[in-house]
Every structure is written in C-alpha cells, then in structure tokens.
C-alpha positions in Angstrom: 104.2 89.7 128.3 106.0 88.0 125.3 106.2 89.9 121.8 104.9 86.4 120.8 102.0 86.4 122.5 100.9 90.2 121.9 101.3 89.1 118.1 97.8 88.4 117.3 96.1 91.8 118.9 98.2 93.3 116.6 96.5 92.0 113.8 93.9 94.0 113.6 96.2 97.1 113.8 98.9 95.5 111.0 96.0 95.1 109.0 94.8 98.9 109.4 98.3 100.0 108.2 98.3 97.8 105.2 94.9 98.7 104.1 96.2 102.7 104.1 99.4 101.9 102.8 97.2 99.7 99.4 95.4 102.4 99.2 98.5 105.3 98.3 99.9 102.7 95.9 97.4 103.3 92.9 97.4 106.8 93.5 101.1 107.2 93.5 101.4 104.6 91.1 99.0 106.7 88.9 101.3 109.7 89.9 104.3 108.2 88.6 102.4 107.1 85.3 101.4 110.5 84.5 104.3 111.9 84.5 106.3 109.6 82.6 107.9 107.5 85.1 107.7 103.7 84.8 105.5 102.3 88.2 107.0 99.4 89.4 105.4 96.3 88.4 103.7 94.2 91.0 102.5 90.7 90.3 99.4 90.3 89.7 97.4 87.1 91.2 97.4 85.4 87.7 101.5 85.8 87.2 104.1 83.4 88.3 105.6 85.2 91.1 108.5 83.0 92.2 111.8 83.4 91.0 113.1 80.5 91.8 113.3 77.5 89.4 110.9 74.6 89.9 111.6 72.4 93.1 113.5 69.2 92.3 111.1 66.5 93.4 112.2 64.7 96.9 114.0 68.1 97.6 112.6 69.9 100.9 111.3 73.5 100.2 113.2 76.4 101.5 111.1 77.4 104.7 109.1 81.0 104.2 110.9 84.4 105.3 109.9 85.0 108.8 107.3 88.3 108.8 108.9 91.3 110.2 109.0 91.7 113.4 106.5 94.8 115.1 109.6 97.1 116.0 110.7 96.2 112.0 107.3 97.5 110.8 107.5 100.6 112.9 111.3 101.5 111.5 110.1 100.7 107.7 107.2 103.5 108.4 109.8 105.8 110.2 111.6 105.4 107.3 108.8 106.0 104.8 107.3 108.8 106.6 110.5 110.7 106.3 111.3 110.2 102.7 107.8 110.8 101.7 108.2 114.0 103.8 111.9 115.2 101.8 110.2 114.3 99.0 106.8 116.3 99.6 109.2 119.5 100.4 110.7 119.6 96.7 107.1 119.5 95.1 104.5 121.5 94.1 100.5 121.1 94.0 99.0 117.8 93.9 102.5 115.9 94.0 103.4 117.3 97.2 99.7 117.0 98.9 100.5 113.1 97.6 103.4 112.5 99.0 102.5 114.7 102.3 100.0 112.5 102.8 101.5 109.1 102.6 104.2 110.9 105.4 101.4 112.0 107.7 99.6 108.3 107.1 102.7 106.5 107.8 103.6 108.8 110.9 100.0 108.3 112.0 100.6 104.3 111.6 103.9 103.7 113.8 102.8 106.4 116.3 99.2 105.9 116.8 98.0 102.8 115.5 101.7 100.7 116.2 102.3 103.2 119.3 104.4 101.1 121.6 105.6 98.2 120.2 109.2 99.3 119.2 111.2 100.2 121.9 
C-alpha cells in the first residue's frame, strides 16, 4: 500500500496525538510561568501570524509547507519523549511528574497510537 493512500486512516490517530500534546502545553506553559520563566508566545486566532510582508498584487503566493511526513511525526515524539525524560530526571515533585508525563504521552503516541508507520 502507498504512504499516500494510508494518509487519511491516520487522521484519526494524528489527531489523538495532537489533542494530548494541546493539552501539556497550558500546563507546562503554567509551569514555566510560575517559576519565572517567560512561555513562549503562541498566536492567538485574533493576531497577525504571518511574517511575511503583504503579497504584491499579480504576484503568485508561495505554496504551503508540505505537513510532515508520518515517519517525521514519529522521530519529533522520539525526540520529545527523550528530552522530556532527561529533563524529568533532574527535577523534583510536581515538575518532574510534569515533564514524566509528557515523556510517557509522547512514547505512548509514536509507539502505540503511530506504531508502524516509521520504518
């Protein structure tokens, strides 16, 4: 079977992953906050997002960024799992149950709910 056509039964399981992965943000957002770290700021749906100057009229838009592919998704949560995990090791109470968790949930994501589609 082509990874193109297997794209769209993934859905439902990309969708899975990113609703877990919104739902860490706040809290380590909130985490960061609290101890006087500085979030990152994310645009919010009433902000001008695009850094790019105003398109030149007649002048052909820049095509969108192709989405990652499945075997891209499963190597950014590898990744994530394992620095959330080095960083859960040097912490202590609720920090380290934070970050903990976002390594189990991303571990979960690329080996349960992504399982075979990275090589």
């Amino acid at each position: 079977m082509r990874q193109g056509a297997r794209l769209p039964q993934l859905v439902p399981a990309l969708a899975a992953v990113a609703a877990v992965r919104t739902a860490h943000a706040p809290a380590l957002s909130d985490e960061l906050t609290r101890i006087g770290g500085t979030p990152p700021t994310t645009p919010s749906s009433t902000t001008e997002t695009s850094a790019t100057p105003p398109a030149t009229p007649g002048a052909t838009p820049a095509p969108a960024p192709a989405p990652p592919t499945p075997q891209e998704v499963v190597a950014a949560l590898e990744h994530s799992a394992d620095s959330a995990g080095r960083a859960a090791a040097g912490q202590s109470g609720y920090r380290a149950g934070l970050l903990a968790s976002i390594s189990a949930a991303c571990t979960a994501a690329h080996t349960v709910t992504l399982a075979g589609q990275a090589p």
